[in-house]
Backbone as ProteinMPNN parsed JSONL, in Angstrom:
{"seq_chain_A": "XXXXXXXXXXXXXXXXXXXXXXXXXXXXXXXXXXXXXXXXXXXXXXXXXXXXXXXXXXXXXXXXXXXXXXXXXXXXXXXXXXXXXXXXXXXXXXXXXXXXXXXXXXXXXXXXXXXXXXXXXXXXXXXXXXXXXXXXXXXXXXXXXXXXXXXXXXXXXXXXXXXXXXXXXXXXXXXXXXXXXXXXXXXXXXXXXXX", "coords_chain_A": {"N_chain_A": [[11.102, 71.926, -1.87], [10.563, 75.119, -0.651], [9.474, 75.795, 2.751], [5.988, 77.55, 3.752], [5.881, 80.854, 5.765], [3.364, 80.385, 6.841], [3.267, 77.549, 7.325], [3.904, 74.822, 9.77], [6.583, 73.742, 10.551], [6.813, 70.119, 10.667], [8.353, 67.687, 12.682], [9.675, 64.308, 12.387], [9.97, 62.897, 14.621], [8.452, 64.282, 16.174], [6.333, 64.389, 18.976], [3.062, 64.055, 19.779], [0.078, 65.067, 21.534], [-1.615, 62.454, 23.176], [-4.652, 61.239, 22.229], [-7.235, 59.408, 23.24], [-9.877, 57.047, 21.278], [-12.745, 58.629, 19.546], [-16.016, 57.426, 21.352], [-17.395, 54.893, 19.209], [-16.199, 55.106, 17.194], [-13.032, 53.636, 15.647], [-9.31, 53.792, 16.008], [-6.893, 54.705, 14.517], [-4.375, 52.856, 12.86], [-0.456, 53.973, 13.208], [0.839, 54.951, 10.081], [3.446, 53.92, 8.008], [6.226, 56.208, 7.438], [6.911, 57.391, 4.839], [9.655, 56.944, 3.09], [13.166, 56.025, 1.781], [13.203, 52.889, 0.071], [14.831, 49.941, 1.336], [16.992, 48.399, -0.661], [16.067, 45.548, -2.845], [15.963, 42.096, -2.336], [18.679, 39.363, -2.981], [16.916, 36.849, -4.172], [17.515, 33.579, -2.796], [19.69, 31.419, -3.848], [18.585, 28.674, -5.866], [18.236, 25.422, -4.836], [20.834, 22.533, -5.385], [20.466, 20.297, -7.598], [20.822, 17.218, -6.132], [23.53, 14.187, -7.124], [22.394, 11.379, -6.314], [23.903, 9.251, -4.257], [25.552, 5.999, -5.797], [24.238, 3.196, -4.303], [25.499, 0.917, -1.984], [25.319, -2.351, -2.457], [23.333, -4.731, -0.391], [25.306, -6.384, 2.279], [25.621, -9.523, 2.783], [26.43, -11.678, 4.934], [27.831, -14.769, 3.797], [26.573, -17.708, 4.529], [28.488, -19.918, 4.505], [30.731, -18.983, 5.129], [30.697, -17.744, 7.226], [32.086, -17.187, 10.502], [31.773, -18.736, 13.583], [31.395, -17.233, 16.911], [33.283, -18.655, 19.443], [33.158, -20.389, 22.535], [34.081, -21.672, 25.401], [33.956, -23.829, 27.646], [35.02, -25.219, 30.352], [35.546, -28.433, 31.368], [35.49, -31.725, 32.545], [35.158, -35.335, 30.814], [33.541, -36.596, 31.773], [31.607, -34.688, 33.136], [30.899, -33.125, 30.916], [28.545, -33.15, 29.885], [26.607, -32.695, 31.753], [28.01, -29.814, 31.913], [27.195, -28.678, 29.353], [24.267, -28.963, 29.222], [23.808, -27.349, 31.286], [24.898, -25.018, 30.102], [22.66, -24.628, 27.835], [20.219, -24.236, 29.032], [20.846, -21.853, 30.669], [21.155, -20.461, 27.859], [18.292, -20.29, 27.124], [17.512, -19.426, 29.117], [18.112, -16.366, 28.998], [16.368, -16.054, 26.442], [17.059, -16.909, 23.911], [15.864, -18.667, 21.892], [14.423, -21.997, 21.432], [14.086, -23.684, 19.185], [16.632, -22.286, 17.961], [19.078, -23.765, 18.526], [21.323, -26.122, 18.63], [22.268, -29.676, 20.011], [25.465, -31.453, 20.652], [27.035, -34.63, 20.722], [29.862, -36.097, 21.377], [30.541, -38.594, 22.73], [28.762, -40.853, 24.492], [25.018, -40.754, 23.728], [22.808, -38.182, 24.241], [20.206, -37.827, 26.938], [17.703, -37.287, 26.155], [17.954, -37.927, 23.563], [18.412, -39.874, 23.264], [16.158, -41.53, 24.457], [14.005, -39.901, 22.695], [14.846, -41.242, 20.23], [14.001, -44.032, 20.548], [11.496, -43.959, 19.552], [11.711, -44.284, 17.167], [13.344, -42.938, 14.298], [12.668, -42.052, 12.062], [10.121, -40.448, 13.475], [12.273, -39.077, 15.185], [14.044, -37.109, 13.816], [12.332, -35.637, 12.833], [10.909, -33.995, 14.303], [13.483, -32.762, 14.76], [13.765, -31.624, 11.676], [11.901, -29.91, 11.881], [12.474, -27.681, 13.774], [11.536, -26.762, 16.086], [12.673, -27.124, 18.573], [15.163, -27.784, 21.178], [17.761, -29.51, 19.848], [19.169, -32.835, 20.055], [22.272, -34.81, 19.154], [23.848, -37.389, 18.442], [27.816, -38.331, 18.133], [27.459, -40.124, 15.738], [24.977, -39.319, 14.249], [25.492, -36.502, 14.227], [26.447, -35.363, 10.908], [24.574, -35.34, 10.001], [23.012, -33.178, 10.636], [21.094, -30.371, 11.112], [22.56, -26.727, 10.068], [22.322, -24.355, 12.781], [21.264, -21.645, 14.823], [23.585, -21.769, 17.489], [25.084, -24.255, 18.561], [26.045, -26.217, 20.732], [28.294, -27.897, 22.499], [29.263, -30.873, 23.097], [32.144, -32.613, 25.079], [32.144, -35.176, 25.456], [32.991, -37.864, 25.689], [35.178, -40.379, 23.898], [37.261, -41.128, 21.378], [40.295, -39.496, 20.429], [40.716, -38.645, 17.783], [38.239, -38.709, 16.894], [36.759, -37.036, 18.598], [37.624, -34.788, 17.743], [36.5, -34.858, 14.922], [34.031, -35.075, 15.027], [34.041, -31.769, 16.52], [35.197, -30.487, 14.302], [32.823, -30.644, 12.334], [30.624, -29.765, 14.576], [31.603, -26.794, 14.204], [31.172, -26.251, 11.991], [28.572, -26.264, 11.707], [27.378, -24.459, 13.552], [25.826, -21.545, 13.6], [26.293, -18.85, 14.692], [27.15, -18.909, 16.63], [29.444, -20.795, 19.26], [29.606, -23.139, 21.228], [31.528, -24.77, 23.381], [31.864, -27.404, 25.765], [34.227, -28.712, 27.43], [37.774, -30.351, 27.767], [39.804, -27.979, 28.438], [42.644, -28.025, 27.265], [42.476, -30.247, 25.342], [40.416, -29.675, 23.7], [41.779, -26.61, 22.385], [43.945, -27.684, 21.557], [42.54, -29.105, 19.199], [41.258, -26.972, 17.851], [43.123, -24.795, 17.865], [45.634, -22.831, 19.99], [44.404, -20.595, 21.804], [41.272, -20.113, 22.239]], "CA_chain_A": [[10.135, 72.991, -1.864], [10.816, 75.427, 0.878], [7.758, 75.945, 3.431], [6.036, 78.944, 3.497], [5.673, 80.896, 6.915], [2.533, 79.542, 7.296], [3.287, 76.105, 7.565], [4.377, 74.969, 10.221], [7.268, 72.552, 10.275], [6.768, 69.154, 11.816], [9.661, 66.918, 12.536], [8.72, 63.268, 12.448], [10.227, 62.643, 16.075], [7.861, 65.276, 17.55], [5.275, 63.355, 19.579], [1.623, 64.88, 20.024], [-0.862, 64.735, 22.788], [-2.013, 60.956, 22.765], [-5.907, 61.461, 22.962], [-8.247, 58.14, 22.722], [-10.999, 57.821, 20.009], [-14.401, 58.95, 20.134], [-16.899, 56.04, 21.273], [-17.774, 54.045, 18.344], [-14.443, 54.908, 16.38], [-12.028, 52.872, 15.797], [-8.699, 54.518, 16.075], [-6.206, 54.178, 13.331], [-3.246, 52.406, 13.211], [0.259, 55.118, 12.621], [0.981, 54.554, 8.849], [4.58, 54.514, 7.935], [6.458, 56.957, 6.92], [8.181, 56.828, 3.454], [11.782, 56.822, 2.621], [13.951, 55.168, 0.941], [13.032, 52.0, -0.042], [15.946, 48.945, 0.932], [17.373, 47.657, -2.047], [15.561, 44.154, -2.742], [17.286, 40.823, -1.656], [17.922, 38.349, -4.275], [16.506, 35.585, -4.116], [18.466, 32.257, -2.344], [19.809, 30.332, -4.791], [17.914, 27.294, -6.15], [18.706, 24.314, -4.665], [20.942, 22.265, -7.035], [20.372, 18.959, -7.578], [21.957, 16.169, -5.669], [23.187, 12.781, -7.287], [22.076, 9.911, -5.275], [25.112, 8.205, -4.387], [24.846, 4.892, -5.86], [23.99, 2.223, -2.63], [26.429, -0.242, -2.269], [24.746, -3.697, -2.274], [23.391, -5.501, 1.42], [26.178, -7.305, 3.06], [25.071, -10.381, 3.437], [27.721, -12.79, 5.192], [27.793, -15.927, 3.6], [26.771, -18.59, 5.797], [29.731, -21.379, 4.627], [32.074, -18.082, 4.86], [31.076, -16.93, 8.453], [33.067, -18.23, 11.772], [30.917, -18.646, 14.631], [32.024, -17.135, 18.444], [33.493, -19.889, 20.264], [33.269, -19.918, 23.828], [34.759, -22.633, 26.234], [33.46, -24.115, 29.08], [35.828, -26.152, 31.301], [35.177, -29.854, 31.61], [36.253, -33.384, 32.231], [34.377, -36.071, 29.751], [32.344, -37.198, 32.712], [31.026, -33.373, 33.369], [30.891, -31.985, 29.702], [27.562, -33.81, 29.036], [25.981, -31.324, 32.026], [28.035, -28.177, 31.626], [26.104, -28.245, 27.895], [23.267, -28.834, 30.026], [23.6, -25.797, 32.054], [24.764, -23.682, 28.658], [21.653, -24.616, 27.294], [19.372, -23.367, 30.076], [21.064, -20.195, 30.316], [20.956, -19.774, 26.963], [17.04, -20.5, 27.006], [16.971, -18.124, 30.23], [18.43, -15.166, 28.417], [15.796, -15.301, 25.568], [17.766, -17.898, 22.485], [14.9, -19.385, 20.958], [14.557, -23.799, 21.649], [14.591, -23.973, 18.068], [17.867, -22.289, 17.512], [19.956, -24.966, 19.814], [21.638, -27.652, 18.774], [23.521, -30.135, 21.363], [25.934, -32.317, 20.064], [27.864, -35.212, 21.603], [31.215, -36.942, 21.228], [30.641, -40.14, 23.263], [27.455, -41.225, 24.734], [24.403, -39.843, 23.551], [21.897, -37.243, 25.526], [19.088, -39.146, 27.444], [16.772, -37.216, 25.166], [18.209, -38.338, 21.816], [18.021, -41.969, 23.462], [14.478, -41.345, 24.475], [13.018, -40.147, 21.044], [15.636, -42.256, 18.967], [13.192, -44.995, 20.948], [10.384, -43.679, 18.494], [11.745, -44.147, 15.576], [14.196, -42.786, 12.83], [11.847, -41.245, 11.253], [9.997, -39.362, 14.173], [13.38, -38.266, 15.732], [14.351, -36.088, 12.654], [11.132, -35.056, 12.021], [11.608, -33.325, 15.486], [15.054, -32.3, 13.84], [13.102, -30.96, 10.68], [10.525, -28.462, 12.823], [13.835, -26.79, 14.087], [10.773, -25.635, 17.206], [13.043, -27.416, 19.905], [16.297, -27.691, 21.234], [17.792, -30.511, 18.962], [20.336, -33.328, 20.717], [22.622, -35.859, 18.217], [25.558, -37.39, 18.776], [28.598, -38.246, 16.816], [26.781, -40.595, 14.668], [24.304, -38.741, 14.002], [26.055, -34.686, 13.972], [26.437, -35.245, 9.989], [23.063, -34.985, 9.389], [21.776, -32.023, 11.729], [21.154, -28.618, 10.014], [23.017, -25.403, 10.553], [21.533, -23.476, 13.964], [22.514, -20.124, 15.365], [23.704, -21.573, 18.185], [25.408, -25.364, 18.586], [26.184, -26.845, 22.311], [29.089, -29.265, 21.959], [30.539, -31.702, 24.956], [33.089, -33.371, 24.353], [31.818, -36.576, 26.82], [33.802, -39.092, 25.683], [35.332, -41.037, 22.296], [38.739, -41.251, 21.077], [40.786, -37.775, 20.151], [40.191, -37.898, 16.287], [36.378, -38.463, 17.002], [36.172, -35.734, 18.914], [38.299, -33.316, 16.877], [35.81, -34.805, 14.012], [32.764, -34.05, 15.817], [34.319, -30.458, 16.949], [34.938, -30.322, 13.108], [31.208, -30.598, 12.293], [29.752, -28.42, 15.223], [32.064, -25.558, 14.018], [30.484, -25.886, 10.648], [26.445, -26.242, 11.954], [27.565, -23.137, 14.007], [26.401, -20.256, 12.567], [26.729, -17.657, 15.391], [28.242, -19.311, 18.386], [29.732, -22.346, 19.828], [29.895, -23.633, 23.144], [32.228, -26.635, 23.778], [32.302, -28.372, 27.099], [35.497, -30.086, 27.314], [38.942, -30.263, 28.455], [40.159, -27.759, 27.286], [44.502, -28.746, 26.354], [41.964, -31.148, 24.204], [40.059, -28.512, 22.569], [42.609, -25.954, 21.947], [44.695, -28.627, 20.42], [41.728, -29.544, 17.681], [40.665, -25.781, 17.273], [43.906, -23.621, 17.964], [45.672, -21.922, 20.958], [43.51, -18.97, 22.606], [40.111, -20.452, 22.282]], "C_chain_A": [[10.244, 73.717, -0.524], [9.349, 76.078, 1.209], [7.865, 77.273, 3.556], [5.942, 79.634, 4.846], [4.56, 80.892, 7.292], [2.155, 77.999, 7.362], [3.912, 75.684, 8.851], [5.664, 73.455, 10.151], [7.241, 71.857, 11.203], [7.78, 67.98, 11.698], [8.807, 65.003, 13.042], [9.262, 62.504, 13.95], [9.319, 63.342, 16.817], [6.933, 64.319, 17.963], [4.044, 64.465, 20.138], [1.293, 64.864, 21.168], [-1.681, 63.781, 22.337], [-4.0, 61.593, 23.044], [-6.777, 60.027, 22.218], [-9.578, 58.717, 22.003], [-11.813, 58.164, 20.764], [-15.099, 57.441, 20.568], [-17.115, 55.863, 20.358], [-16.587, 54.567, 17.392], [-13.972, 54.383, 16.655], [-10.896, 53.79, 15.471], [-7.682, 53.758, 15.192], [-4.859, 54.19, 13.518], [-1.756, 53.835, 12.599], [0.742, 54.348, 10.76], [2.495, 55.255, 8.622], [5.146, 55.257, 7.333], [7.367, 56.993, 6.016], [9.383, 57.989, 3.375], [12.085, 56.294, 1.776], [13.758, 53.836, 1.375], [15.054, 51.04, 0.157], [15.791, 48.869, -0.183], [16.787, 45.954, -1.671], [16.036, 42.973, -2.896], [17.161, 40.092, -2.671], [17.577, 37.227, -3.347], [17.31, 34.274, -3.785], [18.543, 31.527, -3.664], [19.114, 29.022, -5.299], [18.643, 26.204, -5.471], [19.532, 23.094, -5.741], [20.442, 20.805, -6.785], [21.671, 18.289, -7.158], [21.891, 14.518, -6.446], [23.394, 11.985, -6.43], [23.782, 9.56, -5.449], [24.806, 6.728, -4.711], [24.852, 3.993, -4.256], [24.77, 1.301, -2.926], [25.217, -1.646, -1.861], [24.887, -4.225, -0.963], [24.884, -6.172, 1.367], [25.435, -8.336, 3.306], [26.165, -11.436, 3.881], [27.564, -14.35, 4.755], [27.775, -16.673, 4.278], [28.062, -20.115, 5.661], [30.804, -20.833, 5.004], [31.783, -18.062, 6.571], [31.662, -17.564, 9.385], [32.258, -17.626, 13.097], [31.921, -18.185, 15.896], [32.281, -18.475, 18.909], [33.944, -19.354, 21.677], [33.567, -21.508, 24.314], [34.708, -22.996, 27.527], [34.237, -25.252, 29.377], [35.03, -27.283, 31.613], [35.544, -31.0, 31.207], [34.975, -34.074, 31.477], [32.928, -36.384, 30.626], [31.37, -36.002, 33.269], [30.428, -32.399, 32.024], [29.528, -32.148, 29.799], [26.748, -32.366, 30.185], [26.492, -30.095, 32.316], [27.481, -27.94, 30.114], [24.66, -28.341, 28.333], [22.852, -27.35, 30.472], [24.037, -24.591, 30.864], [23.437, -23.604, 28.208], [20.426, -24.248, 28.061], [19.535, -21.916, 30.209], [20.735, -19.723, 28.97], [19.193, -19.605, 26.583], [16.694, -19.245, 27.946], [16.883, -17.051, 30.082], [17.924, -15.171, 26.999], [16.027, -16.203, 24.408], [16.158, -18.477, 22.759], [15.017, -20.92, 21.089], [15.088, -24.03, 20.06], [16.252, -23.344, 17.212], [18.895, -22.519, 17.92], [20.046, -26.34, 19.069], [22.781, -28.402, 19.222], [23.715, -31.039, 20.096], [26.647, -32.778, 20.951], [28.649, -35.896, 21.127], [31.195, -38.546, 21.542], [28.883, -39.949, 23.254], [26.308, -40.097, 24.384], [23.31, -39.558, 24.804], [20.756, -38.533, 25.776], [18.299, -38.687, 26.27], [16.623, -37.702, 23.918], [17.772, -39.322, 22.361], [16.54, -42.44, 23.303], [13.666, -40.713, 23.138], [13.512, -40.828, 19.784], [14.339, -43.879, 19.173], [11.652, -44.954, 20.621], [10.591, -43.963, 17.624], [12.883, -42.66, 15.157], [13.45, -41.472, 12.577], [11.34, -39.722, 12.933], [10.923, -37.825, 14.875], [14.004, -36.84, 14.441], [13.43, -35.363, 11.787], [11.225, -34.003, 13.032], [12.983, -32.345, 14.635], [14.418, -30.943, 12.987], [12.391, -29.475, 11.021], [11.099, -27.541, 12.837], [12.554, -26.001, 15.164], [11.39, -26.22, 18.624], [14.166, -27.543, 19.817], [16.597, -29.106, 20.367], [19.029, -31.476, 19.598], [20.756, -34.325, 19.368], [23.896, -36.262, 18.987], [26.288, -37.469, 17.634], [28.194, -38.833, 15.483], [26.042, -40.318, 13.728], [24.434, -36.78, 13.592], [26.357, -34.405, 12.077], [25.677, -35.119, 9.502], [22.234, -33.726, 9.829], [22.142, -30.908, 10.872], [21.981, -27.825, 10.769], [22.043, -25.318, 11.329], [22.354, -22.088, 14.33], [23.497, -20.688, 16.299], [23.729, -23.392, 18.164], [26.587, -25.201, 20.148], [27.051, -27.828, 21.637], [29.833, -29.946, 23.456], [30.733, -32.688, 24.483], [33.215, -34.764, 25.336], [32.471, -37.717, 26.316], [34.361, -39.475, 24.303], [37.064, -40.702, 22.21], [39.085, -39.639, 20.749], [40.558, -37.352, 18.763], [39.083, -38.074, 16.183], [36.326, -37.267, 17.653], [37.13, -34.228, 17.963], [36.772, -33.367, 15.29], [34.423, -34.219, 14.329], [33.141, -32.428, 15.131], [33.684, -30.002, 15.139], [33.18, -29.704, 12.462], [30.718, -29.792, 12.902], [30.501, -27.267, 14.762], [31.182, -25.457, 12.666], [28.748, -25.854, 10.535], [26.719, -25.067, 12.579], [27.386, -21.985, 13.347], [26.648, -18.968, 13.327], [27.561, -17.681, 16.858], [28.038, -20.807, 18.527], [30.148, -22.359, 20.737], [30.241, -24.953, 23.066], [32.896, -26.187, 25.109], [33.289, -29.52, 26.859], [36.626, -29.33, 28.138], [39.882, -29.277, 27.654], [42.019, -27.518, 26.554], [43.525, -29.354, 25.031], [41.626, -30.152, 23.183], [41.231, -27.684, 21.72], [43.504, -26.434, 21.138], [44.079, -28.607, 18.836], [41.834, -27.783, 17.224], [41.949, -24.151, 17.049], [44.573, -22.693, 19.045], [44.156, -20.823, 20.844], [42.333, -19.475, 22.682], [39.307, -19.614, 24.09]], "O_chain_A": [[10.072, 73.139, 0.549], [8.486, 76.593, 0.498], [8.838, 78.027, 3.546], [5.884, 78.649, 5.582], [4.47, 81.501, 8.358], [1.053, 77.455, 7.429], [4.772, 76.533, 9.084], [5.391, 72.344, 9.696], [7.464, 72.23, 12.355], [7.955, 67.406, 10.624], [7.828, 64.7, 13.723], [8.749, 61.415, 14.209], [9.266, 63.147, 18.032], [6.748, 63.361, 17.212], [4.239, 65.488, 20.793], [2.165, 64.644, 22.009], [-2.408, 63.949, 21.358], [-4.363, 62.273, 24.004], [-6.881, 59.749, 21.024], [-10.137, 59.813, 21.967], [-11.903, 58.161, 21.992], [-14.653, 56.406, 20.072], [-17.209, 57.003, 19.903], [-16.241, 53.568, 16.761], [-13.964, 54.141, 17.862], [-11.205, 54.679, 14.678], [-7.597, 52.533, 15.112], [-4.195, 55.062, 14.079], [-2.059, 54.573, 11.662], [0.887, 53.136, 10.604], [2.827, 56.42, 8.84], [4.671, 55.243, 6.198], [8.537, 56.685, 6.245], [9.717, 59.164, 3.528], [11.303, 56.005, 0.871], [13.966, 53.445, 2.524], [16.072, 51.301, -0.484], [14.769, 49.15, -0.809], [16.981, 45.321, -0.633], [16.71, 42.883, -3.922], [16.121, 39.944, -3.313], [17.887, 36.89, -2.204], [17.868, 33.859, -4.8], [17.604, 31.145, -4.362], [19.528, 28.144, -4.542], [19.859, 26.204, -5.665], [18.962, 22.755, -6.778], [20.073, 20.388, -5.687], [22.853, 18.465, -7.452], [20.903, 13.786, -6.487], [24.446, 11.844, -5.806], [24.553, 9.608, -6.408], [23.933, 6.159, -4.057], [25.52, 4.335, -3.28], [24.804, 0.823, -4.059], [24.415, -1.604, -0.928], [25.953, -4.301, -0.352], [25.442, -6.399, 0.293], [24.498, -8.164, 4.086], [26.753, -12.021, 2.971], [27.096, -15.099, 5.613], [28.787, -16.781, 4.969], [28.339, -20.982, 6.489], [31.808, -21.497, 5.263], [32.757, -18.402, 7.243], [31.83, -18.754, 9.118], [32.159, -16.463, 13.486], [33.063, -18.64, 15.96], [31.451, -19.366, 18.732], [34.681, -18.416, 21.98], [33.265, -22.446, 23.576], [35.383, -22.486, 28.421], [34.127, -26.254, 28.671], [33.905, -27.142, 32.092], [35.846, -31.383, 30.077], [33.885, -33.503, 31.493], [31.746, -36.399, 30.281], [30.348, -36.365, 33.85], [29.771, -31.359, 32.068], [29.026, -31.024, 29.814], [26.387, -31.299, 29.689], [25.789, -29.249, 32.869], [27.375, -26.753, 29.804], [23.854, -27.689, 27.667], [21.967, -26.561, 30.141], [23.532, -23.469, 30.817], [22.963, -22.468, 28.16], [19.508, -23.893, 27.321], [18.723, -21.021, 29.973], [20.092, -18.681, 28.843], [18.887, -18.762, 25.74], [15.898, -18.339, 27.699], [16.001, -16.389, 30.63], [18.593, -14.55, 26.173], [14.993, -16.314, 23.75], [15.571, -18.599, 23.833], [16.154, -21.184, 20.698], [16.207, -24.445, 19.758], [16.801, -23.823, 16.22], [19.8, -21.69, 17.822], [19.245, -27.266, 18.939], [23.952, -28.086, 19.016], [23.0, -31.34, 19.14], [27.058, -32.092, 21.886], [28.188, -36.549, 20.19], [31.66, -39.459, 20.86], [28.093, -39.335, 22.536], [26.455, -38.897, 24.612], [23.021, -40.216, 25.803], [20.524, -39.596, 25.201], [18.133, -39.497, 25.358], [15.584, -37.889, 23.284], [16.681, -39.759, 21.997], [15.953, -43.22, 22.553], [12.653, -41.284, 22.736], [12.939, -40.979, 18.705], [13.944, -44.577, 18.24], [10.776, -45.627, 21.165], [9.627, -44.019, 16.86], [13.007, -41.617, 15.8], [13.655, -40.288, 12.845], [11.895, -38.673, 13.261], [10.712, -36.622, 15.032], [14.265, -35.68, 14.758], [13.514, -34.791, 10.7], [11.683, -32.952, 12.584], [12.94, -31.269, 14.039], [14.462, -29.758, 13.316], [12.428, -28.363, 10.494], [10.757, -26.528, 12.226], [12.517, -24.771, 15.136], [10.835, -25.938, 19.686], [14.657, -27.501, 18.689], [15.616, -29.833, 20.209], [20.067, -30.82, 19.683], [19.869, -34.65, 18.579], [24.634, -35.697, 19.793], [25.969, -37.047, 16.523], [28.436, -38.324, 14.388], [26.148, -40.766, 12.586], [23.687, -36.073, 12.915], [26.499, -33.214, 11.799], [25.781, -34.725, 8.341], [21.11, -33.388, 9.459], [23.13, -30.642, 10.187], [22.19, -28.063, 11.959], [20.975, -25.877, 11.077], [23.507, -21.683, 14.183], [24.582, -20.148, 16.083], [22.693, -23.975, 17.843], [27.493, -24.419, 20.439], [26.799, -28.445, 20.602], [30.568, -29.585, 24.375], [30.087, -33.475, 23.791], [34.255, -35.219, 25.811], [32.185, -38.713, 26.98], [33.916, -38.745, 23.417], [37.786, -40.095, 23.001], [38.25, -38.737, 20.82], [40.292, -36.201, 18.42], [38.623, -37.536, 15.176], [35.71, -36.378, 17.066], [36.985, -33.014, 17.815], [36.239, -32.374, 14.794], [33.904, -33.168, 13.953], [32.854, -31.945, 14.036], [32.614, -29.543, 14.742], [32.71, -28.58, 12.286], [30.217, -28.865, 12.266], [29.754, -26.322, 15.014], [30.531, -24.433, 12.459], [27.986, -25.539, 9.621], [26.062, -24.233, 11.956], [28.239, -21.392, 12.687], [27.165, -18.026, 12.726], [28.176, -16.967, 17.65], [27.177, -21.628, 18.212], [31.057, -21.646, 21.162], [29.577, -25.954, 22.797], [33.737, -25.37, 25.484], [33.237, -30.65, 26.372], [36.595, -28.306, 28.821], [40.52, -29.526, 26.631], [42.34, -26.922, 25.526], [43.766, -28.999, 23.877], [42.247, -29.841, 22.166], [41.565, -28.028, 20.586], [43.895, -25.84, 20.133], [44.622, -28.313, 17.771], [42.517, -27.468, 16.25], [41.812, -23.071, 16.474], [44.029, -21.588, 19.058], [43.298, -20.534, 20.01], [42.074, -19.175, 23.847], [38.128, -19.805, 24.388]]}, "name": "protein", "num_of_chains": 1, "seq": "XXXXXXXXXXXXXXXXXXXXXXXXXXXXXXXXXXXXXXXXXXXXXXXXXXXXXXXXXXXXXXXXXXXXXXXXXXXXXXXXXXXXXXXXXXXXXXXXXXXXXXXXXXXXXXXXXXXXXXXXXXXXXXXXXXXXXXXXXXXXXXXXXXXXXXXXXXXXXXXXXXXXXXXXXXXXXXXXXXXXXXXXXXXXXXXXXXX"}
């Protein structure tokens, strides 16, 4: 529609003379000026559905399957009995639990076994049973003691296929580590180079 010469033409860049409202007016916001509408966005895609991957089943390591750490503390027969001593303190110092300790011995047994074997049978493996203290046996006795995380072995004395039989045994009550005090040509023999 062309304007007439009384209109005057106003370009929508021109800029006025700003003047503030009257008192008690409120002054009105600029209202925009139409055009061409954008074209309207589609819409994001739906999300699709995801299938679950199935979960593979826990891991659980079989405890007859697993093979405990073995660690190796240097010692003659007459020393093993307290470098399992001093393992077993550290390991108490750094947090292991009394109840998940159990010493085992080759030759002579611990004073402690001696001293609650001197209760009774019965009491001593009732002790055993609790699993709330460190637990001592010797060879005589290592066929009867439960799995522990954590089996102390010194190899204090007895012939070479007693103590390989022992060893035998604490590797299998072992369920996360083993500590044998011994000599170790002896050890490594029963258990395998590299130990």
């Amino acid at each position: 529609m062309p304007l007439s010469p009384e209109e005057p033409q106003i370009h929508e860049s021109a800029q006025g003379p700003r003047v503030a409202p009257a008192p008690g007016r409120v002054a009105q916001t600029p209202r925009p000026v139409p055009g061409p509408r954008p074209a309207p966005r589609p819409a994001p895609p739906a999300p699709r559905p995801v299938a679950a991957a199935p979960r593979p089943a826990p891991s659980t390591p079989s405890v007859s399957t697993a093979v405990p750490q073995v660690q190796l503390i240097p010692a003659s027969a007459e020393g093993a009995l307290d470098a399992a001593e001093e393992a077993v303190d550290l390991l108490l110092e750094t947090g292991r639990a009394p109840g998940d300790i159990l010493v085992l011995t080759s030759g002579e047994a611990h004073p402690w076994a001696a001293h609650e074997l001197s209760f009774g049978e019965a009491a001593y493996w009732a002790q055993h049973d609790a699993a709330d203290d460190v637990f001592y046996a010797d060879a005589t006795q290592a066929g009867r003691a439960a799995r522990r995380p954590v089996v102390v072995f010194a190899a204090n004395g007895g012939t070479a296929e007693g103590i390989e039989g022992i060893l035998s045994v604490a590797l299998g009550r072992a369920a996360a580590l083993l500590i044998v005090c011994g000599d170790p040509a002896q050890i490594n023999s029963v258990l395998g180079a590299g130990v």
